[in-house]
C-alpha positions as CSV (number, residue, x, y, z in Angstrom):
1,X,-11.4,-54.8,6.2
2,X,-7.5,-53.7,6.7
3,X,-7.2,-55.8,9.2
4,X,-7.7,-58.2,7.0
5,X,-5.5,-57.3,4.6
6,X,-2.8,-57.2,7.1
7,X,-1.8,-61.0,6.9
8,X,-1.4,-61.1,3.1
9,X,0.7,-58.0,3.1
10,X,3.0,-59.6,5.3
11,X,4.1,-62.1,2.2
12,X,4.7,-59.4,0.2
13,X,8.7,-58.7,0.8
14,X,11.3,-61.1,-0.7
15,X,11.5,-64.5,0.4
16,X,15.1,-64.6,0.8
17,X,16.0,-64.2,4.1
18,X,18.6,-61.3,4.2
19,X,21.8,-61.9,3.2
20,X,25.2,-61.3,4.7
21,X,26.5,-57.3,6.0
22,X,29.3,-56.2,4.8
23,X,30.9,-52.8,5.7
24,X,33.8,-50.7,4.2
25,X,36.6,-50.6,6.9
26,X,37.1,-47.1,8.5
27,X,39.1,-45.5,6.3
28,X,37.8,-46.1,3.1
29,X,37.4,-42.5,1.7
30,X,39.8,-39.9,2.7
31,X,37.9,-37.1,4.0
32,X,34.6,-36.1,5.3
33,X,33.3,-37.9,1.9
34,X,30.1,-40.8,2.0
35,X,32.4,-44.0,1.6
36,X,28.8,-45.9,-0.2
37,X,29.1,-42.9,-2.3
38,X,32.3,-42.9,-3.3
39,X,32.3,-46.7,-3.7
40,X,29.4,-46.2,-6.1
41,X,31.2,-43.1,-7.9
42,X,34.9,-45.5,-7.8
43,X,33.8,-48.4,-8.8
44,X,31.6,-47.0,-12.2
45,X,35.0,-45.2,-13.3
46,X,37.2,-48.0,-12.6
47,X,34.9,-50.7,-14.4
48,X,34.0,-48.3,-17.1
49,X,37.8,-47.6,-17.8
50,X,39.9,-50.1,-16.8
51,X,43.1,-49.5,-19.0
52,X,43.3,-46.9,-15.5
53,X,44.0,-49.9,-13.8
54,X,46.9,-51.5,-15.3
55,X,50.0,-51.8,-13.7
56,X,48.2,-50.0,-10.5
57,X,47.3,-53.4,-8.4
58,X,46.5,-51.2,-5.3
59,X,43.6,-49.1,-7.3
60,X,42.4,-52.5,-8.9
61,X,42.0,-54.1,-5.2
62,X,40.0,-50.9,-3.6
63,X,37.9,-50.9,-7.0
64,X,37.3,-54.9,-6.4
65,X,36.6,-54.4,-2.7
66,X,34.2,-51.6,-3.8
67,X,32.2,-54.0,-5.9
68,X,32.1,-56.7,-3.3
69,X,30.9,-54.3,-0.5
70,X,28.2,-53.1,-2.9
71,X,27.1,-56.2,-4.5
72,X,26.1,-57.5,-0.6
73,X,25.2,-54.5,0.2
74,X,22.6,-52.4,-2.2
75,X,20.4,-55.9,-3.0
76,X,19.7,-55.6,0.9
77,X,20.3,-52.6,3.1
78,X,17.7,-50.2,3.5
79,X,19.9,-47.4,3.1
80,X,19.4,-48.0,-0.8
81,X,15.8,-47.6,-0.9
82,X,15.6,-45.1,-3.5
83,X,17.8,-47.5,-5.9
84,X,16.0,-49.7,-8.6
85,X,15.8,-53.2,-7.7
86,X,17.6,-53.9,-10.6
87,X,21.0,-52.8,-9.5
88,X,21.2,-55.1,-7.5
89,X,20.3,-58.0,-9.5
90,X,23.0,-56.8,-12.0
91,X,25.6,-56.2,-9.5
92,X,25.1,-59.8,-8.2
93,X,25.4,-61.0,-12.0
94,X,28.7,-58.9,-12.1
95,X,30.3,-60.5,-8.9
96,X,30.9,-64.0,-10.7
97,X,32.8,-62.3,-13.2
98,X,34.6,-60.1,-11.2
99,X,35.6,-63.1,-8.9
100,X,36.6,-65.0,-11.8
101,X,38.8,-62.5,-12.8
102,X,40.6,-61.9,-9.3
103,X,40.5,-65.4,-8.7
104,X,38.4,-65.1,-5.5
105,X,36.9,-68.5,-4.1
106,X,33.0,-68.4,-5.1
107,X,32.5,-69.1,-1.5
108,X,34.6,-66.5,0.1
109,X,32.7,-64.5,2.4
110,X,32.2,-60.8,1.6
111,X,33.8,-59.0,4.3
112,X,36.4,-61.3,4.5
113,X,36.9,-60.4,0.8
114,X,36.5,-56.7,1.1
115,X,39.0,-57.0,4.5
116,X,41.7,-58.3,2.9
117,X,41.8,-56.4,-0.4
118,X,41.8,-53.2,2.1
119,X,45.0,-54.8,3.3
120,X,46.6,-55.5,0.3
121,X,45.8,-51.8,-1.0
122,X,47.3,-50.4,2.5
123,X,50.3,-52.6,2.0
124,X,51.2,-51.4,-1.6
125,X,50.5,-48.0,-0.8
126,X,52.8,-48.4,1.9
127,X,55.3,-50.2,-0.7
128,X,55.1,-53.6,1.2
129,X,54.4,-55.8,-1.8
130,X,54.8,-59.1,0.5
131,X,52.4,-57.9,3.2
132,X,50.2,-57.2,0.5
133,X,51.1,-60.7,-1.2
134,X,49.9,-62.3,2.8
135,X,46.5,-60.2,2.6
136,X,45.7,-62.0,-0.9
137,X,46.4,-66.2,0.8
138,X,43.8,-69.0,0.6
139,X,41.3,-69.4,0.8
140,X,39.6,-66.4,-0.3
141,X,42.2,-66.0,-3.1
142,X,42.8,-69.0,-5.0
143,X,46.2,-68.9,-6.7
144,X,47.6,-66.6,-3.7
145,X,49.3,-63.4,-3.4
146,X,51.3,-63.2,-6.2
147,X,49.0,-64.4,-9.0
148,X,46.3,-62.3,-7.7
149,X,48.4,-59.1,-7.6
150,X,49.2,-60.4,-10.6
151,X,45.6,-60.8,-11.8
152,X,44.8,-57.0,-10.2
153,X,48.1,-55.7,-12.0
154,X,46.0,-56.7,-15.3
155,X,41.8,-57.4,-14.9
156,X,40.7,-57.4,-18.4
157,X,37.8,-55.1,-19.6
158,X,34.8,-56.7,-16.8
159,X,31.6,-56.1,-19.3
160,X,28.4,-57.4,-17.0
161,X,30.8,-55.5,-14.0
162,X,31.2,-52.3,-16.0
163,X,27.4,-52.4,-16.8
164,X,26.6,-52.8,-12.7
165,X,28.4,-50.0,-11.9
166,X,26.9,-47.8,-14.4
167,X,23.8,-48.5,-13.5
168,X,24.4,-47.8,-9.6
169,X,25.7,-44.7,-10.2
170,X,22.9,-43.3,-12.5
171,X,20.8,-44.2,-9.7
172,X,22.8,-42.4,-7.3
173,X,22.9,-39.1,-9.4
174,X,18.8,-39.6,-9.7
175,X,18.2,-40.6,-6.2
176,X,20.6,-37.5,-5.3
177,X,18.6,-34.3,-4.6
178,X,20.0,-31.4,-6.1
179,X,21.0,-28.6,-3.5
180,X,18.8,-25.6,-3.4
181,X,19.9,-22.2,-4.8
């Protein structure tokens, strides 16, 4: 009897094949810290309050990265099995209208994305505003460097983004075991 079970099980996981990887690059969270962690924790507080944001174009592009890396990552890797499914159909929702606001090409590849806003961060942290203006070139960015440090200088309030994170990171404080006393 479960052997015959066996065959329809097997068209029970998604259809999609999976998706793209997409890794932080070393470096990503100073410390011994968990960069998916942090990403998670970083990106709710920059989407939930992004007045935090103006004027600071390096914050904005680790936040943005953040939400690329985690919109490819949680709807697929395995090390997000405790999450509800639904974060990652939100985040994916969220990811068009963060794009939109960067004015990252729809078909720019994640960890292309996630590389170069790494740069640009490193750069302007390192006060090199035109390296960071290189980082941000076509293709992946459409209007360039300087519109879209100009666009991170200033991303509006990101509602469906804001929402995303929120979600991810209640799921991280319930999927989080407490420590014992």
């Amino acid at each position: 009897m479960a052997l015959a079970i066996l065959p329809l099980l097997g068209g029970c996981g998604s259809s999609e094949p999976p998706g793209p990887t997409v890794n932080l690059p070393p470096g990503s969270v100073q410390g011994a810290g968990d960069p998916q962690r942090a990403a998670v924790i970083e990106t709710s507080y920059a989407f939930a309050n992004p007045q935090t944001l103006v004027g600071r174009p390096a914050e904005a592009a680790r936040a943005v990265a953040n939400y690329e890396y985690l919109a490819t990552d949680i709807p697929q890797s395995p090390d997000w099995y405790t999450f509800s499914p639904l974060v990652g159909v939100e985040l994916r929702k969220g990811l068009t209208e963060v794009r939109n606001a960067v004015g990252i090409a729809p078909s720019a590849p994640a960890q292309s994305v996630v590389n170069a806003l790494y740069a640009a961060m490193r750069a302007l942290n390192a006060n090199d505003v035109e390296a960071a203006r290189r980082a941000l070139q076509p293709p992946l960015f459409i209007g360039g460097g300087e519109a879209t440090l100009s666009r991170l200088s200033n991303l509006p309030r990101l509602p469906q983004a804001a929402y995303a994170t929120s979600l991810a990171a209640r799921e991280l404080d319930r999927s989080t075991p407490l420590p014992a006393m």
